[in-house]
N, C-alpha and C positions, 0 to 999 in steps of 0.2 A: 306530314302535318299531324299533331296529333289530336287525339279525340275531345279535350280540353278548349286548343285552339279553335276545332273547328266549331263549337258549340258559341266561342263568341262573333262567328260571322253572322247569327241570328237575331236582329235586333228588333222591338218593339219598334216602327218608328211613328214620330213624335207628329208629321203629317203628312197625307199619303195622298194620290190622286188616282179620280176613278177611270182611269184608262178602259175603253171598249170598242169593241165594234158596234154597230146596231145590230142589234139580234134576236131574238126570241129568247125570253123567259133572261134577259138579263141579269144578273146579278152584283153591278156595279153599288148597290146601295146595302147590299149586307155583305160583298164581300170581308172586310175587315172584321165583322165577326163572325164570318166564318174560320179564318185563319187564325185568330185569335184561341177559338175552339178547338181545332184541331191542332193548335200548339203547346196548348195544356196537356192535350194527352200524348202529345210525344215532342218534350221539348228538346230531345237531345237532337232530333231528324235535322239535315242538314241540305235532302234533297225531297224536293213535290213533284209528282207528278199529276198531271191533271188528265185523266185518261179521254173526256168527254169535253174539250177545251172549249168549244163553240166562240162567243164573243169574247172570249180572255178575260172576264174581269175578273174571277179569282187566280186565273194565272199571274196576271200583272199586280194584284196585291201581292201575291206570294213573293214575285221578285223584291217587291219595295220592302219587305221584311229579312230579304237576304237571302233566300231559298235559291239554292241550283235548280230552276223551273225546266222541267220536261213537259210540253205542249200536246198534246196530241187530237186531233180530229180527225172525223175518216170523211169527210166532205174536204175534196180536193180545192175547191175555189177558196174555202175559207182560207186553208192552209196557207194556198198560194199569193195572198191577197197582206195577210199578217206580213209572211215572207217578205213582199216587194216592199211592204213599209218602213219596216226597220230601219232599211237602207237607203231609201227614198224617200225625197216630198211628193206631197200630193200633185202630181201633174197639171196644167191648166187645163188640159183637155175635162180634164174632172169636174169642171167649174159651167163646162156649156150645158145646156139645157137637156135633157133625154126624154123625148115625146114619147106616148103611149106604142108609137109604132116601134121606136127604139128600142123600147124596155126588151118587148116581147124578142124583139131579133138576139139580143143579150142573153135570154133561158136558154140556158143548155149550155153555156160556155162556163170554162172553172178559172180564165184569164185574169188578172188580181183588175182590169175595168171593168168587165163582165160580172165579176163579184161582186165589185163596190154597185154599181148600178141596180142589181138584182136585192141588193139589204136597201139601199137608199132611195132608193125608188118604188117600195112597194109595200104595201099596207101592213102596218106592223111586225115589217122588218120579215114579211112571210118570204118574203123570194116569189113568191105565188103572182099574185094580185097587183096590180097597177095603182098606185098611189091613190093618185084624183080621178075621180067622178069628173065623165066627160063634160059636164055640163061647166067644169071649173077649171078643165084643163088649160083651156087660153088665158085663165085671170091668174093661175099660178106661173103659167109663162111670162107674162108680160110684169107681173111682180118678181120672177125670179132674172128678169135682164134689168129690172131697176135696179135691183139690191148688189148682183155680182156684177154689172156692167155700166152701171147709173145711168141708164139709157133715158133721153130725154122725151124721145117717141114713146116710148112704153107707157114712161111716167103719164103724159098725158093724154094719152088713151084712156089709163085709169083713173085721171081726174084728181091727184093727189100732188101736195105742193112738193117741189123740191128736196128731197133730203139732206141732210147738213154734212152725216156723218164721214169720212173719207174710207173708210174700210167695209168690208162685204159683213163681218159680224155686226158691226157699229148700225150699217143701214135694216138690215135684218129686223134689229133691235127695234132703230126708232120707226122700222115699218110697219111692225107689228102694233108700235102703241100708238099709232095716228088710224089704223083701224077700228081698232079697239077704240079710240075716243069716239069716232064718227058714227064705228055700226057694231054693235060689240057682237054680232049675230052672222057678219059677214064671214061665212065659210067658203068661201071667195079665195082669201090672198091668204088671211092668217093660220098658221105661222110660220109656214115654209121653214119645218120641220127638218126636214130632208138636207136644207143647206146647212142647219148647224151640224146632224151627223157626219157631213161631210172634210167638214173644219175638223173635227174631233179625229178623226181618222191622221192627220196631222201629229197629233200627239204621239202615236206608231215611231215613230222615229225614233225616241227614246228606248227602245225593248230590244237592241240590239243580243243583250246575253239570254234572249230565250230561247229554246234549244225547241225545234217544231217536228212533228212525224205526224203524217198520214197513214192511221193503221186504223183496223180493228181494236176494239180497249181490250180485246185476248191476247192481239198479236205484240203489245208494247213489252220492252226488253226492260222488267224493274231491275234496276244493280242495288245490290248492296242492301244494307240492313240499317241507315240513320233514315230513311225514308219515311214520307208521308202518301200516299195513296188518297185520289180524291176522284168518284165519282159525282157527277151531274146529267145524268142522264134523260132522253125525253121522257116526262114524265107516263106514271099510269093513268090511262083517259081522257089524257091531253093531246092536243096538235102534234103529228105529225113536227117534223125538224126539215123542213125542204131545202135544200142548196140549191146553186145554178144549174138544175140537171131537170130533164124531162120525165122524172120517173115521179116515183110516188109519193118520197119524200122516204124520212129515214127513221124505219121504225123498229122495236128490239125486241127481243126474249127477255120479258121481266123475270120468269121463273129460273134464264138459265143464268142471266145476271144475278138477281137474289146467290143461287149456290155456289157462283165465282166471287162473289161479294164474301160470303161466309170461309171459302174456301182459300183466299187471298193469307199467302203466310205473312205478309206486310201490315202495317197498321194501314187499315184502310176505312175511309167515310165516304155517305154516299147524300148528296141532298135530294129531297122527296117531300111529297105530301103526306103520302098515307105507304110504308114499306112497312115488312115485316121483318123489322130489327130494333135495333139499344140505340132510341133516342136518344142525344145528349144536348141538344140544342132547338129550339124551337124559337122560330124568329119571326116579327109582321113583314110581310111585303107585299106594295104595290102590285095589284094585275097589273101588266102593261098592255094584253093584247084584246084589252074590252073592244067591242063592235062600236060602243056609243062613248062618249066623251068624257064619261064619269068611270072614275078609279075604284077597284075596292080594293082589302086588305083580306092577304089572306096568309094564313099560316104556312109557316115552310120548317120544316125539320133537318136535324142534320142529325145522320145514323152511324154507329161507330162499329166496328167486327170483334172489337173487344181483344184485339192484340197491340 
């Protein structure tokens, strides 16, 4: 194929979807301009690699622009968890309840249920931390057999009329806004959060041409010279990146990244808050991992190596 052809398998497209896992420091909401950005400066590249892949959302925009996407994370559960979904629906097993003693027995395991349980199940998306607050645990239960199982016991436990809807999104929905009419304060039931990540994991089925590796971002194999290189790495001064694993969570050498960053013979970018390199993009985005309920907005850069 020649170099002409392959330059139109890259297309703007017209509308895109934000495919993700739940995960820490997301980036489903500026994905597209980020690749947008990094396609300005090398529009001829025809392959991405995404060395710091965590919840894929710039992976899976890249595909949707047509990129030969190379995946990489070095948390084994995430990998393997992407992996099973490609190919697979979400199991029903996925759909039963997982009680605070559940969670816990699941840390430590890298099995693609043990994964999903360890992101959906634990307070923003830490893998760490157990969702609910004991004191809520049995009203998210007995709201969570309403909504996935229209359980009629449950329901009137909690005191709440019938729901109409026939689907597990649909009752979600309208369970959320009959709370919200009655007790807008009730941190109780709403929003059971957790089951629409769960749904969303669904959408995984579609990412069958993403090409996945469990490596160090040193040890990935770049080929070739139409490439695009894209760090996201845990940030400087930020959380920790914890996976399904009992260790300490997953933390870097900013300095020796910084000189493998500079040293990369490939066009490569890295997103950050505060790095010591050639900003070319500076975007708002949502905190998602506040403690309290209210968002803020903070700046996020995107750095370029300047090849």
């Amino acid at each position: 194929m020649t170099k002409g052809l392959l330059l139109t398998m890259i297309k703007i497209p017209r509308k895109v979807t934000k495919y993700r896992l739940p995960y820490m420091g997301g980036k489903q909401d500026i994905a597209f301009s980020l690749i947008m950005a990094m396609h300005r400066k090398k529009p001829q590249a025809t392959k991405f690699y995404d060395l710091f892949g965590g919840g894929g959302s710039v992976s899976f925009m890249a595909l949707q622009f047509g990129y030969d996407v190379y995946y990489n994370e070095i948390q084994a559960g995430i990998c393997n968890l992407i992996e099973f979904l490609k190919t697979n629906k979400v199991p029903d097993e996925w759909w039963t309840w997982v009680c605070r003693k559940k969670f816990f027995e699941h840390i430590g395991k890298t099995d693609p249920y043990s994964q999903m349980v360890a992101l959906c199940y634990s307070f923003g998306n830490n893998c760490v931390c157990y969702a609910f607050g004991e004191e809520y645990e049995h009203l998210k239960r007995l709201g969570h057999e309403v909504v996935v199982h229209d359980c009629d016991k449950s329901r009137q436990k909690l005191g709440i009329p019938k729901l109409k809807q026939k689907t597990i999104k649909g009752r979600r929905l309208e369970l959320a806004k009959h709370i919200q009419k009655v007790n807008k304060n009730d941190r109780g039931l709403a929003p059971l959060q957790y089951l629409e990540q769960v749904q969303r994991l669904q959408q995984l089925e579609q990412l069958e041409q993403l090409n996945i590796t469990n490596k160090d971002y040193k040890d990935v194999n770049i080929i070739g010279d139409d490439v695009i290189v894209y760090l996201d790495p845990p940030y400087r001064g930020t959380a920790k990146y914890n996976s399904a694993t009992k260790d300490d969570g997953y933390s870097i050498n900013h300095k020796e990244l910084d000189e493998w960053f500079l040293e990369c013979p490939h066009t490569a970018f890295m997103s950050e808050y505060n790095a010591p390199h050639n900003a070319i993009l500076e975007i708002d985005k949502k905190a998602l991992l506040s403690a309290t309920s209210n968002s803020k907005t903070i700046k996020e850069k995107l750095y370029w190596n300047g090849k």
